[in-house]
C-alpha positions, 0 to 999 in steps of 0.5 A: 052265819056267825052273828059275832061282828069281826070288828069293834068300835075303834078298831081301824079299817081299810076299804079298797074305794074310801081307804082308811077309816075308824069304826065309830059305833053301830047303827041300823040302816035299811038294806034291801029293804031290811033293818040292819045293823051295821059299823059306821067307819069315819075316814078323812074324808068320807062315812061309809057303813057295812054289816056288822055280819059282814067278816069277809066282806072282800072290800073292808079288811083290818089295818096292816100290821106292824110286821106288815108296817116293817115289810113295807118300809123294806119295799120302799128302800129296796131297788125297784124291779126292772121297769118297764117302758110301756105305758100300758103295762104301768096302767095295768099294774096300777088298775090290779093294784089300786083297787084292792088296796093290799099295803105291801103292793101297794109299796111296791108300786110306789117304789116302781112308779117313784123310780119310773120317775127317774128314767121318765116324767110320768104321765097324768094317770100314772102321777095321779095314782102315784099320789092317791097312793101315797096318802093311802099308804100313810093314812094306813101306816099313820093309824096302824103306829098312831101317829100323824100323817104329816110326821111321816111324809118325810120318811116316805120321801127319804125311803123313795130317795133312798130307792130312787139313788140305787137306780142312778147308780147303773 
């Protein structure tokens, strides 16, 4: 195993269960029973840590790039795909999509979800997930462009509208 860490102090991470979080140093902690070191990654709302070994852990991955940041905004202003009526193909999709916290599905899924709004009110499951969504995209999106999260809400909003107005159109 490679002893080189993936990651430094600074560096911006995604963790598919506390979302975007910034590893603050390095420390040891006991794991099975071993002294280990790991990165401690503060996010907003919680700490987590991970082995500093650990390079292809599938539940810590960089921040998306500003490619990655380009291509999520053309998701959101584009038209939504072909929406679905049945309540449990929006749970399915939100159970595949949420947990692995890839940013450019997760666009997808807000643009679809934002544009089921418009034909229906969404249940509490699906409004709950369309939120949670939300703040994870912009935590990510904030921290890969170093700016604050309540400075691009706005633009969220606008690009949702901007998407949301191509389905009132048929």
């Amino acid at each position: 195993m490679d002893s080189t860490p993936a990651y430094a102090i600074n560096d911006w991470v995604v963790h598919t269960y506390y979302g975007v979080g910034q590893i603050k140093r390095i420390e040891t902690k006991p794991i099975h029973g071993e002294d280990t070191r790991c990165f401690k990654v503060k996010t907003n709302d919680s700490t987590f840590w991970f082995p500093t070994t650990d390079s292809d852990n599938p539940r810590v991955r960089p921040v998306a790039s500003k490619d990655d940041i380009d291509k999520m905004i053309k998701n959101l202003r584009r038209k939504s795909n072909k929406l679905d009526s049945d309540r449990q193909v929006w749970k399915k999709r939100i159970a595949e999509i949420q947990p692995d916290g890839d940013l450019l599905a997760i666009s997808v899924l807000i643009r679809d979800l934002s544009a089921q709004q418009v034909v229906r009110q969404l249940n509490q499951t699906e409004q709950d997930a369309l939120e949670h969504l939300k703040e994870r995209l912009l935590r990510e999106w904030a921290s890969v462009i170093n700016e604050r999260v309540e400075k691009l809400r706005p633009e969220l909003n606008a690009y949702i509208k901007e998407s949301q107005a191509k389905i009132k159109v048929e």
